[in-house]
C-alpha positions, 0 to 999 in steps of 0.5 A: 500500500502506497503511503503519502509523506506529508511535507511543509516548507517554512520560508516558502517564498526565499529561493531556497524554499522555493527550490524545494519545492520545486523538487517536491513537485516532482516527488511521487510519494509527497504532498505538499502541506502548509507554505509559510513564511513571515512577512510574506504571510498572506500573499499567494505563492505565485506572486514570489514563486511564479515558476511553480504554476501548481502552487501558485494559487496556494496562500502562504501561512504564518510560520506557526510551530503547530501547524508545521508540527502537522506533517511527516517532514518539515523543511526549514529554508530559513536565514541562519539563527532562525532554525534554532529558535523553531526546531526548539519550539516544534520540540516543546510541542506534544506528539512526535516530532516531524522529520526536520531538513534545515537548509539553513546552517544553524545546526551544521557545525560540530564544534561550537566555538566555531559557531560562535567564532563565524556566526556570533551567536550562541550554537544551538547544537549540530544535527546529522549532516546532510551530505550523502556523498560525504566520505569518512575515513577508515579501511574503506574511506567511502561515504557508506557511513554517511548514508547511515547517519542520514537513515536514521536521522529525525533532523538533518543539516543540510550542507552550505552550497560552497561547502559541498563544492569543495568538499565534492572536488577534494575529498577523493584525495584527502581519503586516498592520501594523495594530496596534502591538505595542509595547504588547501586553496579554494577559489569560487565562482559564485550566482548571486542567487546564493545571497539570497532575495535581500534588497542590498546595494552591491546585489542589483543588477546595475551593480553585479552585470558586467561584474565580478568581485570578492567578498568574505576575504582573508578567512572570514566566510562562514563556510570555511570551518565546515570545509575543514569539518569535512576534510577532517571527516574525510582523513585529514589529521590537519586542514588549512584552508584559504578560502575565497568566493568571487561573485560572476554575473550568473543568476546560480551555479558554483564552480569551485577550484580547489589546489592542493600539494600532491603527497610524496610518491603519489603521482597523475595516475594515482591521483586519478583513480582516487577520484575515479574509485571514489565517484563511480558509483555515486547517482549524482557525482560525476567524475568528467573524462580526462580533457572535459572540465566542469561547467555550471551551465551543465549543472543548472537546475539538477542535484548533479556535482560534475568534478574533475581533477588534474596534476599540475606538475611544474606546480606539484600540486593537484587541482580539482575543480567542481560545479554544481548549482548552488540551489540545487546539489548545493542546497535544496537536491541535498535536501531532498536526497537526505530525506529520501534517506532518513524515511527509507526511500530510494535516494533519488527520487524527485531529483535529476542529474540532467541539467538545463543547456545552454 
């Protein structure tokens, strides 16, 4: 007998929930419950989503803790500091908890100094992380175990879009030991879509077109301790990273280059069957033939990671180089890949590897 998972999203109006849903839509075993959000509430879902035609006459609600508590999973595509004080609230209520996918970063950190450091508020505690394709170290240094976590999971933190980026394209090396990450450089090429719907100066098209810029530069983004989180996670004894995002005038993608020392005695050939081993039986992380480089044209509007990786020996260093779609793999795909996982259901469904090109 067939079983509806019912399914809110609070923040449904941001790009991130609206991302999700998007996904959901094309979910077979999901209905879609309670929109809500908060100075949005009252206003139709196609006056801030127009794309998502079946929803657009829907009304998005307040975001009240009760009737979120109402459905099987609940996704919380809400700024950072917000997904703490609601999951508290959810928690205090009687009767069980939903299913809890935070697509914000609130519960992504382990170490609360770190928080605390990057975010400046007090850490409201990490929940299983939302990477399926996160590699753990150990005999068989997969992503096995990650999937693990994620299946008995009741609340899962999504990853942060730059973080997945770079994750995805080193972590192969970090568990092969082929490369050194005491010596990380991670430059990106990042959409404006990843700041979010704010009204800032610096974010109008008169400002960004015909524009590239940095932003968060010398070690101050808040993804960095995430990254090393991961690295460690990976086998990395020791991680040091500079880290610096650019903003290009695209509307959404990531692609992410990532240098790195090779390790002493390792070589091109080895370097590429760490990737290869690592990736070749992953649905949504797709290791390039030698030549063919990553595009984010190439990763619009799916869950696919496209990564690829090379030796620059004059250099001695490794370079990998990923792009996703920072909504989709990077945020709202991981999402939905989580909760497959956490209610037992096949991983990709509602998802896709196909991008949109040109």
């Amino acid at each position: 007998m067939r079983v509806t998972v019912s399914v809110a999203v609070a923040g449904a109006s941001g790009y991130a929930g609206g991302e999700v849903l998007r996904f959901l839509l094309a979910h077979p075993e999901v209905e879609i419950g309670a929109l809500t959000a908060n100075s949005s509430a009252g206003d139709p879902v196609g006056k801030h989503q127009p794309h998502l035609r079946p929803l657009a006459d829907r009304v998005l609600e307040p975001t009240d803790p009760a009737r979120l508590a109402e459905h099987d999973v609940v996704f919380l595509a809400l700024p950072h500091g917000a997904s703490g004080e609601l999951t508290e609230a959810l928690a205090a209520l009687d009767g069980p908890t939903p299913l809890l996918v935070d697509c914000g970063a609130d519960h992504r950190l382990e170490n609360a100094a770190d928080w605390e450091q990057f975010y400046g508020s007090a850490h409201t505690g990490a929940w299983p992380y939302g990477l399926a394709e996160l590699r753990h170290v150990g005999e068989t240094g997969t992503a096995a175990a990650q999937r693990e976590v994620l299946r008995s999971a009741r609340s899962v933190a999504v990853p942060g879009c730059n973080v997945t980026a770079v994750t995805l394209a080193l972590q192969p090396g970090v568990s092969a030991g082929v490369v050194d990450p005491t010596d990380v450089v991670a430059v990106l090429a990042n959409g404006y879509s990843g700041a979010g719907k704010s009204l800032k100066p610096h974010l109008l098209a008169s400002e960004g077109l015909g524009s590239a810029g940095p932003y968060a530069v010398g070690g101050t983004h808040r993804h960095i301790p995430e990254i090393e989180q991961n690295l460690r996670r990976a086998g990395a004894s020791q991680v040091r990273l500079s880290f610096t995002p650019t903003l290009v005038p695209m509307a959404r993608g990531i692609l992410a280059t990532v240098t790195a020392p090779l390790a002493p005695g390792a070589g091109p050939a080895e370097v590429r069957e760490a990737w290869a081993a690592a990736y070749a039986e992953e649905p949504f992380v797709h290791l390039l033939p030698e030549g063919q480089w990553p595009t984010t044209a190439a990763t619009l509007g799916s869950n696919a990671a496209h990564v690829q990786v090379t030796v620059d020996e004059r250099a001695g260093r490794v370079v990998a180089i990923c792009a996703i779609d920072n909504l989709g793999k990077g945020t709202a795909g991981a999402a939905v890949q989580a909760m497959n996982l956490a209610l037992g259901l096949p991983e990709g469904l509602g998802l896709t590897a196909v991008g949109v090109a040109p």
